[in-house]
KOLPA-85297 format. One line per field, with one value per residue: x, y, z of N, C-alpha, C in turn. Coordinates in steps of 0.2 Angstrom, whole numbers, padded with zeros to 4 digits, always signed. Each point is the difference from the previous one (the first is absolute). Example, Ala and Ser with C-alpha at 12.3 -4.5 7.8 and 13.67 -1.06 7.14 Angstrom:
BEGIN
nu	+0066  -0002
nv	-0028  +0005
nw	+0039  -0004
cau	-0004  +0004
cav	+0006  +0006
caw	+0000  +0001
cu	+0004  -0004
cv	+0006  +0005
cw	+0000  +0003
# end
This chain:
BEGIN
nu	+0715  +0000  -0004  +0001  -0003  +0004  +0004  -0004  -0001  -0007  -0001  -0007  -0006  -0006  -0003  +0005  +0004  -0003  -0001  +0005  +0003  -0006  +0005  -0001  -0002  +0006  -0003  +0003  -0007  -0004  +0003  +0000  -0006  -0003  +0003  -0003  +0005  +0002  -0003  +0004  +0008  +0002  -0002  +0007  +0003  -0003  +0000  +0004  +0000  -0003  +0000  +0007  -0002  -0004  +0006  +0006  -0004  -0001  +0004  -0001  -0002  +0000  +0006  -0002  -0001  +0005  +0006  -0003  +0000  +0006  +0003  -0002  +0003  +0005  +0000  -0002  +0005  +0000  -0005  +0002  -0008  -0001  +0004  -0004  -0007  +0001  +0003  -0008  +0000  +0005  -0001  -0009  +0002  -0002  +0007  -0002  -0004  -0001  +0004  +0006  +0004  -0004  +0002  +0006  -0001  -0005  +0002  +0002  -0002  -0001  +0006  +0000  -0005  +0004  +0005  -0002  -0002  +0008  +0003  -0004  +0001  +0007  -0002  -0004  +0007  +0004  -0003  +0000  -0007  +0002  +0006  -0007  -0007  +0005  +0000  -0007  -0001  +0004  -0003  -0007  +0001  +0005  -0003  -0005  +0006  +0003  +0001  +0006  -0002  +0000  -0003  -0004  +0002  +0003  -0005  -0001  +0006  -0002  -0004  +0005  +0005  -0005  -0003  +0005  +0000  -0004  +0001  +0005  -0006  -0006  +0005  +0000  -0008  +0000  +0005  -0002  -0006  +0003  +0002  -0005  -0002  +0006  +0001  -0010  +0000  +0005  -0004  -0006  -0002  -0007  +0000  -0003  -0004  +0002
nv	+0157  +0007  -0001  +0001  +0006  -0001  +0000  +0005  -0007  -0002  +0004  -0006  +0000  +0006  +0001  -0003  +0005  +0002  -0006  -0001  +0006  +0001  -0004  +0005  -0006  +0001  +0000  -0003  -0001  +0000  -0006  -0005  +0002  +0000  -0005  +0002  -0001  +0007  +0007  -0004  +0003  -0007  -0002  +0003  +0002  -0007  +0003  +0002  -0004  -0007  +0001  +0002  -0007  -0003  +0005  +0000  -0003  -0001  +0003  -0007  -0005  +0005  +0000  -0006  +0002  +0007  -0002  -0005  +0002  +0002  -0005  -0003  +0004  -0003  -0006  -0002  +0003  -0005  -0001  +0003  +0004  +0004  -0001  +0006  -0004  -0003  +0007  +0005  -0007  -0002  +0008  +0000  -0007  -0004  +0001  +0001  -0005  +0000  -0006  +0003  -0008  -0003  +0004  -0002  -0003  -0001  +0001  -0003  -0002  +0002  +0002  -0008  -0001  +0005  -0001  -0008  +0000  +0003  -0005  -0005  +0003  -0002  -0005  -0002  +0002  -0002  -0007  +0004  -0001  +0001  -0006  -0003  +0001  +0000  -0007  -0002  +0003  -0003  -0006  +0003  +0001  -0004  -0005  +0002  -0001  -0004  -0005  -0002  +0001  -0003  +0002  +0000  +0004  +0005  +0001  -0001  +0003  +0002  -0001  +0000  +0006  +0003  -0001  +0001  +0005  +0004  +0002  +0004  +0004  -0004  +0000  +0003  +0002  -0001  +0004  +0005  +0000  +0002  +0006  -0001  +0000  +0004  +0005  +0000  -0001  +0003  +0002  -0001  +0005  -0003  +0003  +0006  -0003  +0002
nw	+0587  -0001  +0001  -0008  -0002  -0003  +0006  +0005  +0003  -0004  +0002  +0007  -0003  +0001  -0007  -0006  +0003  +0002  -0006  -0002  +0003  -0004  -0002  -0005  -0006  -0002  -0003  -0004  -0003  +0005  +0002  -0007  +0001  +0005  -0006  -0002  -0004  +0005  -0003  -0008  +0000  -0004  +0003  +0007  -0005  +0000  +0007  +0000  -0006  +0001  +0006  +0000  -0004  +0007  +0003  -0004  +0001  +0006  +0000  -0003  +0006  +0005  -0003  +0001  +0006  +0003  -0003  +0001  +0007  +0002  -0003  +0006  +0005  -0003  +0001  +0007  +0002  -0006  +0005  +0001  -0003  +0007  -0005  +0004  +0001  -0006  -0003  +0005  -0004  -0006  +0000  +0003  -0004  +0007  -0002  +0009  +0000  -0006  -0001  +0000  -0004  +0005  +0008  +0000  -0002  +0008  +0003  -0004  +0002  +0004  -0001  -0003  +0005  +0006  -0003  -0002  +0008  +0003  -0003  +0002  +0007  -0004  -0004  +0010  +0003  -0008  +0000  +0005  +0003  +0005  -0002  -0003  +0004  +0004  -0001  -0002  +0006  +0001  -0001  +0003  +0010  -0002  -0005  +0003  +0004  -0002  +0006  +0003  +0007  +0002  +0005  -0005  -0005  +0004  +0000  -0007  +0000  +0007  -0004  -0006  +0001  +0003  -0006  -0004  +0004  -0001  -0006  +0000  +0004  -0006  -0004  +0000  +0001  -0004  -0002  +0002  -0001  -0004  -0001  +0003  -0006  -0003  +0005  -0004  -0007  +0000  +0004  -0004  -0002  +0002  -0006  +0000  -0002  -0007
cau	-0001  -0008  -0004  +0000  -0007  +0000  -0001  -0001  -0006  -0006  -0001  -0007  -0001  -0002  -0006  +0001  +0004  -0005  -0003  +0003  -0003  -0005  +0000  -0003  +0005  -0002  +0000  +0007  +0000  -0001  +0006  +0001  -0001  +0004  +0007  +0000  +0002  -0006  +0002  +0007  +0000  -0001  -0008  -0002  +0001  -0004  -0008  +0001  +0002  -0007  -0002  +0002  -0003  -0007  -0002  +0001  -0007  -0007  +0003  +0000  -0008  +0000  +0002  -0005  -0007  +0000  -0001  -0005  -0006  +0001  -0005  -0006  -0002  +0001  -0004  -0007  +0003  -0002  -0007  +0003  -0001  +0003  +0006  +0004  -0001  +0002  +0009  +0003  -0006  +0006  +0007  -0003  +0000  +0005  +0004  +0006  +0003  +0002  +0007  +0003  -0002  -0007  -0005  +0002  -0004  -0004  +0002  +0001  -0008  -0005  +0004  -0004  -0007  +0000  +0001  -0005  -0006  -0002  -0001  -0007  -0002  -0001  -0003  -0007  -0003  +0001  -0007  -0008  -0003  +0004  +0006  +0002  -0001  +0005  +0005  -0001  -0001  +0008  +0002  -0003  +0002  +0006  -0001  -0004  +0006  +0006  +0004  +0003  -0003  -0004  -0006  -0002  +0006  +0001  -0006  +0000  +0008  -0001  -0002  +0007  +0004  -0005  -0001  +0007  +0001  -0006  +0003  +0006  -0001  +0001  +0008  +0003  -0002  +0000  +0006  -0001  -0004  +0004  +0006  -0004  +0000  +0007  +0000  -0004  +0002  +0005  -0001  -0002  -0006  -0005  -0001  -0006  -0005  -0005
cav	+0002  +0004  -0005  +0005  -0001  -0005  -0006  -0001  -0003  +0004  +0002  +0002  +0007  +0003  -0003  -0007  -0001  +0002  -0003  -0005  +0002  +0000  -0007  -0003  -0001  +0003  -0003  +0002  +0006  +0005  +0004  +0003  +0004  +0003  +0000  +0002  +0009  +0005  +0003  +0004  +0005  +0000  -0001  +0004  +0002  +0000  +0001  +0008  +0002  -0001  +0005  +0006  +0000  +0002  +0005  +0001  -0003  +0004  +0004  +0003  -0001  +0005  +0005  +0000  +0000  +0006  +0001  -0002  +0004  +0005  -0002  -0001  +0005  +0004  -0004  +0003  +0007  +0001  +0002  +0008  +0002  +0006  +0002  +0004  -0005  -0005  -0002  +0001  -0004  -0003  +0001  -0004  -0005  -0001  -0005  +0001  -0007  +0000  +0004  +0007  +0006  -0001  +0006  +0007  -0002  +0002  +0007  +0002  -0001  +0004  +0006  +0002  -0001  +0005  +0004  +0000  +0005  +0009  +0000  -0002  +0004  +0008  +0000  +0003  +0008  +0002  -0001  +0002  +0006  +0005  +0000  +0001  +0009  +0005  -0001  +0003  +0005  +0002  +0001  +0006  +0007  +0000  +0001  +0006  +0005  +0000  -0001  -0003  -0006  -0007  -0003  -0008  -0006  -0001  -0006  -0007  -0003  -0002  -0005  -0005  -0003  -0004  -0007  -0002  -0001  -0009  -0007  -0001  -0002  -0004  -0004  +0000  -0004  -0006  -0002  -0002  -0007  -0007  -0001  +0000  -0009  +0000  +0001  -0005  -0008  -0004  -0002  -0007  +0003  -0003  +0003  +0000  +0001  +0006
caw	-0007  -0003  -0006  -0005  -0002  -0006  +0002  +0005  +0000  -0001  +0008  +0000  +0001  +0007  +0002  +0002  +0007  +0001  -0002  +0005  +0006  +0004  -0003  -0005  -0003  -0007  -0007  -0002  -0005  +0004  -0001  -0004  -0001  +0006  +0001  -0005  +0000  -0002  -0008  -0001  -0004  -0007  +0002  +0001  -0005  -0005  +0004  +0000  -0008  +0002  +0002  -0004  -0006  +0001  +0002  -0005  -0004  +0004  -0002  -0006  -0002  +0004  -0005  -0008  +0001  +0001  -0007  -0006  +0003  -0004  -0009  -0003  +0000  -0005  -0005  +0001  -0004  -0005  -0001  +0002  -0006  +0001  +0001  +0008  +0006  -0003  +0005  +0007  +0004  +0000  +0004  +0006  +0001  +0003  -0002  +0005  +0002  -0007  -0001  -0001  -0007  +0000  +0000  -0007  -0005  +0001  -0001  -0005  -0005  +0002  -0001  -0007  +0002  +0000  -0007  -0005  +0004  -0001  -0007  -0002  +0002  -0003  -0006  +0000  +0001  -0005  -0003  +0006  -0004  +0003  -0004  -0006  +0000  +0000  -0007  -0006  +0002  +0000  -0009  -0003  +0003  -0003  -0006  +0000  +0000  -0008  +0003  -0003  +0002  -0004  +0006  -0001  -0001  +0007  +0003  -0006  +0000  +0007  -0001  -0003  +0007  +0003  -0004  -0001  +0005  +0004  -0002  +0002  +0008  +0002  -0001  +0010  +0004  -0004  +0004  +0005  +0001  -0004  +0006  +0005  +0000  -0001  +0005  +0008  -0001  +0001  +0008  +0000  +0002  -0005  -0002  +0000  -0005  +0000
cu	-0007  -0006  -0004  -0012  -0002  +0001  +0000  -0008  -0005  -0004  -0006  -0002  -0001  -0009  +0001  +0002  -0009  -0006  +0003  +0000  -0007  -0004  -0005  +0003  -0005  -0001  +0007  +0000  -0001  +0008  +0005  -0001  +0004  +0007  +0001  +0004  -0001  +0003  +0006  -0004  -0004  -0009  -0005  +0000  -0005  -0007  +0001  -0001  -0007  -0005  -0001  -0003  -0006  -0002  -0001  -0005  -0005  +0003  -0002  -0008  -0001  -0001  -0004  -0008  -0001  -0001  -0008  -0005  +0000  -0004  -0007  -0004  +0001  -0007  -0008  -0001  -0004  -0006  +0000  +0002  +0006  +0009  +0006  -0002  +0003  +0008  -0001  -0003  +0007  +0005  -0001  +0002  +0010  +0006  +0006  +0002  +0005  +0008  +0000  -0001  -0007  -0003  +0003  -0002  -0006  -0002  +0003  -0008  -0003  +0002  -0003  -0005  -0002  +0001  -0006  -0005  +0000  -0002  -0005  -0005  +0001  -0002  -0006  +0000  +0000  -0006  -0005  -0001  +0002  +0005  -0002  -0003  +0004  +0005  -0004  -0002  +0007  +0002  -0004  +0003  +0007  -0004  -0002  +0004  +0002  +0005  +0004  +0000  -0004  -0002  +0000  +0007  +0004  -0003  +0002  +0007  -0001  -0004  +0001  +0001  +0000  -0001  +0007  +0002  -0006  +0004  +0007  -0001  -0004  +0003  +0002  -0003  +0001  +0008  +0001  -0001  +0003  +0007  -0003  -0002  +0005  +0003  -0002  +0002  +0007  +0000  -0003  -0008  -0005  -0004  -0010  -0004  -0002  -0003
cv	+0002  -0005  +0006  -0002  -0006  -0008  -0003  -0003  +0005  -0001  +0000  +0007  +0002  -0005  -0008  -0002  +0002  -0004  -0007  +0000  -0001  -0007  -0001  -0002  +0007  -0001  +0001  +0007  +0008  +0003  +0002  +0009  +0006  +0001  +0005  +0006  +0005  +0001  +0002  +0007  +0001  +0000  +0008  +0005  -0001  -0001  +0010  +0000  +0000  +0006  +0008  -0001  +0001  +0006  +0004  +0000  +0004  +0009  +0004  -0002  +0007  +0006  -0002  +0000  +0005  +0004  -0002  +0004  +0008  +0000  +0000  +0006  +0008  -0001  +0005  +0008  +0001  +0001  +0008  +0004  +0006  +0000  +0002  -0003  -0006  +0000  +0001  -0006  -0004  +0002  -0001  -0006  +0000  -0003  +0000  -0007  -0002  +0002  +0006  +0000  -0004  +0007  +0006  -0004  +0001  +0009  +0005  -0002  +0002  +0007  +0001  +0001  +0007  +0005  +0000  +0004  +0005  +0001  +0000  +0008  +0007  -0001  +0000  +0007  +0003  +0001  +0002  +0007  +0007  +0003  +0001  +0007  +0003  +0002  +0003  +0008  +0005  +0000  +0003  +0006  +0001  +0002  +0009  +0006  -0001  -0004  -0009  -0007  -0006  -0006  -0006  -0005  +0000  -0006  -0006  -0002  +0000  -0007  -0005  -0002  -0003  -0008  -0002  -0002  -0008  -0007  -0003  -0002  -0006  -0005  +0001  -0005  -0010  -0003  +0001  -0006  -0007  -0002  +0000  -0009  -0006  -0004  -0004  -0006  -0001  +0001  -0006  +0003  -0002  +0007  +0000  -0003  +0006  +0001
cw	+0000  -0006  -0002  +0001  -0005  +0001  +0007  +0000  +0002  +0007  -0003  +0000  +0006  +0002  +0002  +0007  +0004  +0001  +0006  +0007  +0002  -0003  -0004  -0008  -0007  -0005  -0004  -0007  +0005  +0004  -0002  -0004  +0005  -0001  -0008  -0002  +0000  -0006  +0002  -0004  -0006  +0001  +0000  -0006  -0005  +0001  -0002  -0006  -0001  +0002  -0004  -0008  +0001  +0001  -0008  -0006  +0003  -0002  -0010  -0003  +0004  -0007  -0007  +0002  +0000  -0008  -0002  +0004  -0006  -0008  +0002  +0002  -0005  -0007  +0001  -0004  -0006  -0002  +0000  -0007  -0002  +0000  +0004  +0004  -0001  +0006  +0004  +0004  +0001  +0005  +0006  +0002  +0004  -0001  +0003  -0001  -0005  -0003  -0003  -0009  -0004  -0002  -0004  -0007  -0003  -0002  -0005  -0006  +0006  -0003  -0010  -0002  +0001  -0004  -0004  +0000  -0004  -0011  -0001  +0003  -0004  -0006  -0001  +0001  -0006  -0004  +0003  -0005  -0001  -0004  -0006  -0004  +0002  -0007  -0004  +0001  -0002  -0009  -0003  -0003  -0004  -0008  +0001  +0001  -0005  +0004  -0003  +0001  -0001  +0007  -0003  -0001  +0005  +0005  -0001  +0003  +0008  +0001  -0003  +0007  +0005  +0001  +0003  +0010  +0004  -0005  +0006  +0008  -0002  -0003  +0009  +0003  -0002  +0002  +0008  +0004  -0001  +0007  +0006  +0001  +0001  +0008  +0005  -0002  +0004  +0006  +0001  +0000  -0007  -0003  -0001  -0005  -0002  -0004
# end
């Protein structure tokens, strides 16, 4: 009759056999060890779980440093008086490392930054000296025909609008922003001092 693993006598190990052959006595804990089981499955399993959580962490400390490189470099940004340099200094900053709707987030506020630009830009072209002697050159040349036009108050209502627009892009840029925050935090990303 076959003697099942379960209850066939525990056979010396290799070191221990080894030990005795070249007649030295072992200490019994040291055999002990020697006799140790290797890793079961379960072990092995929770050395992979182990592992796969460290990886998983170095992975998201990865993802929140990229993120906060991106802020602070966003952040520096703000000394940048100018408007249209203001977005192309933003749309400069690197955000390949940076999850996908990090960077469309991202993106989407430089995209209300740029809008703002072109506002801000046409309401200096509106008010330059240029624009406004043409207008009143134009509401002369109009009164002095008999004509029906009205330059000025043309001007006055581009200029409402105007206004109206810069407020709205920057309502943009503010929400933007905000969804951008949104975003680096639940990566785990430290937001700048600003």
């Amino acid at each position: 009759m076959a003697q099942s693993a379960y209850n066939r006598p525990a056979q010396p190990s290799l070191v221990r056999k080894l030990a005795l052959v070249a007649g030295l006595a072992l200490p019994l804990a040291l055999t002990a060890a020697c006799n140790a089981p290797a890793p079961t499955s379960a072990t092995d399993a929770t050395a992979a779980a182990v592992a796969h959580q460290q990886a998983q962490k170095a992975e998201a400390e990865r993802i929140a440093g990229a993120v906060e490189n991106v802020l602070q470099a966003d952040a520096q940004t703000a000394s940048i008086t100018d408007d249209t340099r203001h977005a192309q200094a933003m749309r400069a900053i690197d955000t390949s490392a940076c999850p996908s709707d990090f960077r469309a987030a991202y993106l989407d506020h430089i995209f209300a930054w740029e809008r703002y630009a072109k506002v801000t830009k046409a309401i200096a072209d509106l008010n330059s000296e240029d624009s406004v002697n043409v207008t009143l050159a134009f509401s002369a040349l109009t009164a002095l025909l008999g004509g029906s036009g009205t330059p000025i108050l043309d001007h006055i209502h581009a200029a409402e609008r105007l206004d109206e627009l810069k407020a709205e892009a920057s309502g943009q840029i503010h929400t933007t922003f905000e969804r951008v925050q949104v975003v680096a935090t639940a990566y785990g990303a430290t937001l700048p001092n600003t």
